[in-house]
C-alpha positions in Angstrom: 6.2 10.0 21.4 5.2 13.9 20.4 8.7 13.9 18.2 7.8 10.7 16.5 3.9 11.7 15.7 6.2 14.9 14.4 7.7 13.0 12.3 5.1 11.3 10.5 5.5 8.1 12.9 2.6 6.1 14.6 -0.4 8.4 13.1 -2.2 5.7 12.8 -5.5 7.2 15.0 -7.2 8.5 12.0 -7.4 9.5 8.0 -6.1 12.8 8.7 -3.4 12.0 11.2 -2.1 9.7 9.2 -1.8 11.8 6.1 -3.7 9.4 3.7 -7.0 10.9 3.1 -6.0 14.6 2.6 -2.9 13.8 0.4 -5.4 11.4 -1.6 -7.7 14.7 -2.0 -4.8 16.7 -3.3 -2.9 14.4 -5.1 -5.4 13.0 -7.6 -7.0 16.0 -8.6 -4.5 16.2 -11.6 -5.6 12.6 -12.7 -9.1 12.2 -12.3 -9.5 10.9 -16.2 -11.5 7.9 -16.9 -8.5 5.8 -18.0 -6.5 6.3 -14.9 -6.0 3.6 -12.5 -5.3 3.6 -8.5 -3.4 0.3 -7.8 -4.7 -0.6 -4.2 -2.4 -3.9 -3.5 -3.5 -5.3 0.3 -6.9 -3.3 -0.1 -8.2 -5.4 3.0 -12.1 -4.3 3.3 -11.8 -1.4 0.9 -11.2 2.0 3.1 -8.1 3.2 0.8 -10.3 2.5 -2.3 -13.4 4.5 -0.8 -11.2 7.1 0.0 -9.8 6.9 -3.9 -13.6 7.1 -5.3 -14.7 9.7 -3.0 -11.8 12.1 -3.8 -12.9 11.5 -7.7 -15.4 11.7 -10.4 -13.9 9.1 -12.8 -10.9 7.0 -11.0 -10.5 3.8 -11.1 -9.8 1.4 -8.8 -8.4 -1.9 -8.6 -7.7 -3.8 -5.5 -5.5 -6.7 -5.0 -6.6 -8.6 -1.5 -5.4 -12.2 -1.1 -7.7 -12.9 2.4 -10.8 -14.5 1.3 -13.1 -12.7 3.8 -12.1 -9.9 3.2 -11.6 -9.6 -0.4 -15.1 -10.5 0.2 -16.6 -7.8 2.4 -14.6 -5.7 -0.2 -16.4 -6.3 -2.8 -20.3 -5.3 -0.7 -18.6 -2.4 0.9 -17.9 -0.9 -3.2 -20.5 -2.6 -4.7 -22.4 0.8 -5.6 -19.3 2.0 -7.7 -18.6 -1.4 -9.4 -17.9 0.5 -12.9 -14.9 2.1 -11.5 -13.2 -0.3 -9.0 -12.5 -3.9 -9.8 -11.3 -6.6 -6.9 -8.4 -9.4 -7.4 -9.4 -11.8 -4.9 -4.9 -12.1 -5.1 -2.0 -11.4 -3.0 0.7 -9.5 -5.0 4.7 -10.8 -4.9 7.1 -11.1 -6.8 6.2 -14.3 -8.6 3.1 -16.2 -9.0 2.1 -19.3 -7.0 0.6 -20.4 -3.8 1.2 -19.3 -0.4 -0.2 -19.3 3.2 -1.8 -16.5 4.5 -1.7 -16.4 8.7 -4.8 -14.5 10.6 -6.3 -15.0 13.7 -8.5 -18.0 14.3 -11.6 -15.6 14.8 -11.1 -13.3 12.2 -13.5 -12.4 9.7 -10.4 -10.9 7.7 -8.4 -8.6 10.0 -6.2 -5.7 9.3 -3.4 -7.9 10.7 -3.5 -11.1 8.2 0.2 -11.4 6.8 2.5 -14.2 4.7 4.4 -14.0 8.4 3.1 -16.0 10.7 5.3 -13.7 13.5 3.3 -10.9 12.8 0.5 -12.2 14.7 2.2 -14.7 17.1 5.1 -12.1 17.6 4.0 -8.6 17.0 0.5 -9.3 18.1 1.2 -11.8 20.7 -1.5 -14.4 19.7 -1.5 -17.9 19.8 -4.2 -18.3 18.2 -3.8 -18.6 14.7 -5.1 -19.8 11.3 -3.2 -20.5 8.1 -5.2 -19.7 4.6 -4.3 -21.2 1.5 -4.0 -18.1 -1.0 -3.0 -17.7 -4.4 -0.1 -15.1 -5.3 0.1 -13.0 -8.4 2.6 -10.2 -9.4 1.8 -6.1 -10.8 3.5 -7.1 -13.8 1.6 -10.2 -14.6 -2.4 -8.3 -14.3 -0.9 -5.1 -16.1 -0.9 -7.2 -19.1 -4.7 -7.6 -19.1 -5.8 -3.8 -17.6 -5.5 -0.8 -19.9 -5.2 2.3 -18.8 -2.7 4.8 -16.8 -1.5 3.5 -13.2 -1.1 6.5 -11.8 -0.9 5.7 -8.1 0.7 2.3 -6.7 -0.8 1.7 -3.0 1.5 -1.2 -1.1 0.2 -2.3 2.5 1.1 -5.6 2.8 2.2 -6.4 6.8 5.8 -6.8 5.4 5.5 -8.3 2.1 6.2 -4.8 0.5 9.4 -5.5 -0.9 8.3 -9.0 -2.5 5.4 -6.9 -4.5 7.7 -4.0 -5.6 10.0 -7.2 -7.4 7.3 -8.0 -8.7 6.3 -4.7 -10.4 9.6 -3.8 -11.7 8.3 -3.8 -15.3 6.1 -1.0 -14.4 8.3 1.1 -12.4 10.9 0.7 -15.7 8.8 1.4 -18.6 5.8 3.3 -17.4 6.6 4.6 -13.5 3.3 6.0 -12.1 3.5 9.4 -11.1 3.5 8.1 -7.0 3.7 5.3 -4.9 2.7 4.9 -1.5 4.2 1.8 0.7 2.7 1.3 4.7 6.2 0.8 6.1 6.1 -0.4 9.6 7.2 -2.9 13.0 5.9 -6.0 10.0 9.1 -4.9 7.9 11.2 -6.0 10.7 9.8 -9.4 10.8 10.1 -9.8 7.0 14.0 -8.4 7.0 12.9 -5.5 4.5 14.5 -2.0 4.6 13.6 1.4 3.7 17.4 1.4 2.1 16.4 -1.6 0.2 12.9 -0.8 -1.1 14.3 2.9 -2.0 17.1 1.2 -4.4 14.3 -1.5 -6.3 12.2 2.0 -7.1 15.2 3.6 -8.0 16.4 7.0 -8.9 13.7 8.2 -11.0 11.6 8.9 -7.3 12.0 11.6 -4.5 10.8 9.7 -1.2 8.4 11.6 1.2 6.9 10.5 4.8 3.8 11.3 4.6 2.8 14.0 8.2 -0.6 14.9 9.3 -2.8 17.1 6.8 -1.2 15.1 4.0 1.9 17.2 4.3 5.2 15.2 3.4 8.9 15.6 5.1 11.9 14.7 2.8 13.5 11.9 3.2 16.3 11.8 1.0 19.8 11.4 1.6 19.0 11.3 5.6 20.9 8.4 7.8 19.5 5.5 8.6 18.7 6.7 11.9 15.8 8.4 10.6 14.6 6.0 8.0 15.0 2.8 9.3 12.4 3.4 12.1 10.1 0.1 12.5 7.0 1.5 13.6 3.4 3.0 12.0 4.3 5.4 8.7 3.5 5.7 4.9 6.1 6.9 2.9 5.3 8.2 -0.8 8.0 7.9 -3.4 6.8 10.8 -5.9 8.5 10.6 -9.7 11.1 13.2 -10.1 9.0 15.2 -12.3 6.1 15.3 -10.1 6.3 18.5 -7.8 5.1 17.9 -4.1 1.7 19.2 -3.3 1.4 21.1 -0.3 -2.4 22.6 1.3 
């Protein structure tokens, strides 16, 4: 368990063990500009977005979060930064339409809610369970009414990543964001997506990076699958090749 933890894998106990919070801190210092843009697609109850607004002066956020209560407590947990962060009551795919959203019957909008119902029954070995109507939306589609400069895309979607990457591929092609930042984990396995396959729809134009505790980040590239298709707890950062890897 020590090696995997080593390895950036099942730090899930805390913002710094996990890597998010201190590489946010680092990371957005060079685009803390009033018409830059944090993506924040499966925001849940808003943590990743406080963290984006604490770490800046002039960020903005905009949070995609299909689950009704949450997208809900969302929007009273920001409410005192309302100028800078924005909430799509939306899940993000890779087309538009309608879909069912699974949770627990006595949720209030948990951490868990996924387009898979296996991912509670399954993974979380609960029967009980409720499906939720929800409406999908693609990255491409809301670009076209946001301006400004997206220059992180966050993805943590319990194993829809892949579906919302498809959907942003007009972004990745014409105007990549300097970083993007996917929660890859055992939901992935469920929903038959790969680190292999979700490194070829971002393409070349990336370096991928597991992200270690402190915010630190271990290569990944051109490793076997042995050490990339691991199904548990991580966030991996695809940085654009012309962005240089921040270190403390």
């Amino acid at each position: 368990m020590a090696g995997a933890r080593g390895l950036g894998i099942l730090n899930y106990k805390s913002p710094y063990q996990s890597g998010e919070e201190p590489f946010l801190q680092r990371f957005l210092k060079g685009y803390d500009q009033s018409n830059s843009i944090v993506l924040d697609v499966g925001a849940h109850k808003g943590q990743f977005a406080s963290w984006v607004i604490q770490s800046s002066n002039n960020l903005n956020v905009i949070s995609l979060e299909p689950n009704p209560a949450a997208a809900s407590t969302l929007q009273q947990n920001i409410s005192d930064v309302n100028n800078r962060h924005i909430t799509i009551a939306k899940g993000a795919s890779s087309g538009p339409g309608t879909s069912t959203l699974f949770d627990y019957d006595e949720a209030n909008g948990s951490v868990h809610a996924s387009l898979y119902s296996e991912v509670i029954t399954e993974i979380h070995h609960s029967q009980s369970i409720s499906p939720i109507t929800v409406e999908l939306t693609t990255i491409d589609i809301e670009l076209e009414k946001i301006n400004g400069n997206i220059v992180l895309l966050k993805i943590d979607t319990e194993g829809h990543e892949q579906e919302v990457l498809l959907g942003s591929s007009r972004l990745i092609e014409s105007n990549p964001p300097p970083a993007i930042l996917i929660e890859f984990n055992e939901m992935n396995a469920i929903s038959g997506t790969h680190f292999h396959r979700l490194r070829s729809i971002i393409g070349n134009a990336y370096a991928a990076f597991r992200l270690l505790p402190g915010g630190q980040l271990l290569p990944l590239e051109n490793l076997p699958p042995l050490f990339t298709e691991i199904y548990a707890y991580q966030n991996i950062v695809f940085l654009r090749s012309d962005i240089k890897p921040l270190q403390s």
